[in-house]
N, C-alpha and C positions, 0 to 999 in steps of 0.2 A: 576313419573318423579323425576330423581335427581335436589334438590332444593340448589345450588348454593349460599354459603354465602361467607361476607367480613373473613379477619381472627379475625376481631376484633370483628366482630357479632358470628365468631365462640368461640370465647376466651370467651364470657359473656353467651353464650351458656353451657360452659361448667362450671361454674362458677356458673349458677342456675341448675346446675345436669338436661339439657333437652334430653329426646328421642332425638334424630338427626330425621331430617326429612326422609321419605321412598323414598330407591330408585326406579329402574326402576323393574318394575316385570319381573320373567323371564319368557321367554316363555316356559321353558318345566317344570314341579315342580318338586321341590326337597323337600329334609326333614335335620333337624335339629337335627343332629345327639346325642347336647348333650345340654341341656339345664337347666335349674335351675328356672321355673316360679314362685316357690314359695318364692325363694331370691329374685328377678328381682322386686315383689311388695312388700316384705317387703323394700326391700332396696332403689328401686330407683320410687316407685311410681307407680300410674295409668299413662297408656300411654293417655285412653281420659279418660276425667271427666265425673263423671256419670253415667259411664258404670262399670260391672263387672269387674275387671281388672286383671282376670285369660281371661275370656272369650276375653277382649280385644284384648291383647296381641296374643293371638291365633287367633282370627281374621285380625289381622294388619298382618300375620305373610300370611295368607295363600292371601291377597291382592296381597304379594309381590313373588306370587310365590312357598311360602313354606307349602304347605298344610299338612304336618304330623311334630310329634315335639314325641323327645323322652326325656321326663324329669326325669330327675336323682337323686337320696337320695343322701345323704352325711352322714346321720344318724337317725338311728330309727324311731323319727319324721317323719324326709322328706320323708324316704321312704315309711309310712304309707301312708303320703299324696299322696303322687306321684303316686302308687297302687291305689286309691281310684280313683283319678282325670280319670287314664287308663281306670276303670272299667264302667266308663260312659259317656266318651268322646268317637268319633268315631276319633279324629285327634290324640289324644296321647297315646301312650305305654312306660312303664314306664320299668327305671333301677334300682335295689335298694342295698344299700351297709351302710359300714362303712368308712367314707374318710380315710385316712392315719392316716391324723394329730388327727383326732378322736378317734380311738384305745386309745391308751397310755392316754387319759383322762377319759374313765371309769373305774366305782367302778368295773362292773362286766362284764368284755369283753366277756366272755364265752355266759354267759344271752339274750346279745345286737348280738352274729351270731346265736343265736338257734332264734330271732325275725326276722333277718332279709332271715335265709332260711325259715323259713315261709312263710312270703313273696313271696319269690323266686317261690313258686309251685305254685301261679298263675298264671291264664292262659294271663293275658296283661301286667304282668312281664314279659320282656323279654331279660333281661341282669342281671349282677351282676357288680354294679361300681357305685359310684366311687372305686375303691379300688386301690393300688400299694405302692409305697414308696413315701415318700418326706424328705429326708436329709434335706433341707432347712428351713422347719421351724418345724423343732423335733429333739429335742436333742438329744445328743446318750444315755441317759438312757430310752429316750421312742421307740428306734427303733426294743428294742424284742417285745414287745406289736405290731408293724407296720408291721412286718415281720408275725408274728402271727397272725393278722387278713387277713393277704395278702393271707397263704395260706389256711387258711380257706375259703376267696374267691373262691381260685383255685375251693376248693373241691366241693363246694355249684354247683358252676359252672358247674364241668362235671357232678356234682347228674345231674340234672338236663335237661342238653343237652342246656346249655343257654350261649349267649357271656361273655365273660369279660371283663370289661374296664376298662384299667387302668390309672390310676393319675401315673406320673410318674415325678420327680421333682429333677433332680441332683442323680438320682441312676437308671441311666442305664444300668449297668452293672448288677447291684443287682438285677434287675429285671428281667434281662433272665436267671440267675444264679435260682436262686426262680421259674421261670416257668420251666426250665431245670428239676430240682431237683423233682418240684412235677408233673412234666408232664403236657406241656401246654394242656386247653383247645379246641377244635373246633376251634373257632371263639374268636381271640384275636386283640381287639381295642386296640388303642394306643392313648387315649384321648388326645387334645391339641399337638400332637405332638410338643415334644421338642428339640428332638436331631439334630445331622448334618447327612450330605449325608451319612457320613461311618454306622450311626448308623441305617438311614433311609435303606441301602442296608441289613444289618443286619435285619430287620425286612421284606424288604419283602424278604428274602430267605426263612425266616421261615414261609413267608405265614400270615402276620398279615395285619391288615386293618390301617392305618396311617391318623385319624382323624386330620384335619386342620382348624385351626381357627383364627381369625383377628390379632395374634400375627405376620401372614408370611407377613401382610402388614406393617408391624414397622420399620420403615428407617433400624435400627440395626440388621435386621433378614435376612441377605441374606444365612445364614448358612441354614433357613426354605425353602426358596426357592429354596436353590438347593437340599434338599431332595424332597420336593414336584414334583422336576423339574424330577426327577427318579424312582419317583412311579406309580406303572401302575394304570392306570384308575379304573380299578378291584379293586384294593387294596386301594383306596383311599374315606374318607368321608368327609365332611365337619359339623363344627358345631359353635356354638355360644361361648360356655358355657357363657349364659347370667345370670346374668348382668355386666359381666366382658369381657375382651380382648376387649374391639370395636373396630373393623377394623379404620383404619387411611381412610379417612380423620375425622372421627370422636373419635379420641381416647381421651379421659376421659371421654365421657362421657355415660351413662347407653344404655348397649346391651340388642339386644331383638331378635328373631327368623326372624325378618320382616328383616332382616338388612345381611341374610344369601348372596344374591347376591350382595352385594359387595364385600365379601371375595371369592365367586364362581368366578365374574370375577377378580380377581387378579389371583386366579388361573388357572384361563382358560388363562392368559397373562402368566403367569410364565412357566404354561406346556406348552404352543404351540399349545393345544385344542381348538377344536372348542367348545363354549358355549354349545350349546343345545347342545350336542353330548358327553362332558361335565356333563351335568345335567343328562344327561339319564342313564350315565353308573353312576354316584352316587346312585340314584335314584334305580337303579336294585341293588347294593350293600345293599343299606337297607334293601328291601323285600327280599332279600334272607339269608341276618345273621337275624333281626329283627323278619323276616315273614310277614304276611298281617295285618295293618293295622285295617282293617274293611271285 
């Protein structure tokens, strides 16, 4: 049940960096298209004290309805981890990449994608991402290094018959230009979706999946909700990427998979959707780019 505070319990709330209380579960479950649990507890803590707080987190998540969680590398590390956590978890399947902003800060780029398609040929690997551009915080002498590791992605990607997800951050353009050039993928997410309706129709002409996350509830994103308000059910995922975006009415403070239907029903008010019907066709989106779970 959603737990109801003043704004000045929510202000000091945020103020000691607290989990926001769990909302209402949904009734049909969904999955968490993109998520980061091994940031989520470096950075913002154990959700209960005492417990595991991998395993927590994962259990808080499926109370609330979100029974599967696909956690994502961002680099070598994470996505060791994140592979490893898939291989023995029955809730999570893992993505693994090099973020954007990461490229252009190794000694040896080449090294760090021979590690990460490694990676890739496992069997609970089942994406390549984060990968894409970010203009916004990479300068333009690191954006051949970005570009470079991006289509290296691409290629990892079709070796393999696996999604792509891309980080996409102020290079919109540059980024259909780059899947253009080296030939999209299968199955192309569009993590945190950023763009507006024009760019949101552009995408699903080409048949991409249009991941949405707590950022389409931020007063100043009406430009998200009218893309989201255009995208067919089919084509549409929902995710965290925690421990960041926390959907409003909890924004500043630390996201987590549990916290997925609050942005599901924002979405379900923005499209015109009915909830569970809603959840079901996300839900079939997964198992079909993803695959089975367990």
């Amino acid at each position: 049940m959603l737990v109801l505070m003043s704004r000045q319990e929510q202000s000091e709330a945020r103020r000691r960096g607290e989990f926001p209380p769990p909302p209402e579960p949904l009734a049909v479950p969904v999955f968490d298209s993109h998520t980061h649990l091994d940031i989520t507890v470096h950075e913002a803590g154990a959700i209960t004290a005492g417990a595991d707080p991998v395993e927590a987190l994962i259990a808080a998540a499926a109370k609330s309805g979100v029974d599967r969680l696909v956690q994502v590398g961002v680099d070598v590390p994470s996505s060791r981890w994140g592979a490893g956590l898939a291989a023995r978890h029955p809730a999570v399947l893992a993505a693994v990449a090099l973020h954007p902003n990461e490229a252009p800060r190794l000694d040896d780029l080449d090294e760090a994608l021979r590690e990460i398609e490694a990676l890739a040929a496992l069997p609970r690997v089942r994406g390549l991402g984060e990968t894409g551009l970010d203009t916004f915080r990479t300068a333009t002498d690191g954006l051949a290094a970005q570009q470079k590791s991006f289509r290296a992605h691409i290629a990892i990607a079709k070796r393999y018959g696996k999604p792509l997800i891309i980080h996409d951050r102020d290079a919109h353009q540059d980024v259909l230009r780059i899947l253009d050039e080296e030939g999209a993928p299968d199955v192309v997410v569009l993590h945190c979706f950023s763009g507006d309706a024009e760019f949101a129709a552009e995408c699903v002409r080409r048949d991409y999946l249009l991941s949405f996350a707590g950022t389409m509830t931020f007063r100043n994103a009406a430009h998200l909700r009218e893309a989201a308000a255009l995208t067919p059910p089919s084509q549409m995922l929902v995710e965290t990427d925690a421990p960041y975006l926390t959907p409003v009415p909890y924004r500043g403070r630390p996201n987590a998979s549990y916290l997925i239907p609050v942005t599901l029903r924002a979405l379900a008010e923005t499209t015109g959707q009915d909830l569970d019907t809603l959840c079901a066709a996300i839900s079939s989106n997964g198992e079909r780019i993803f695959g089975p779970w367990s």
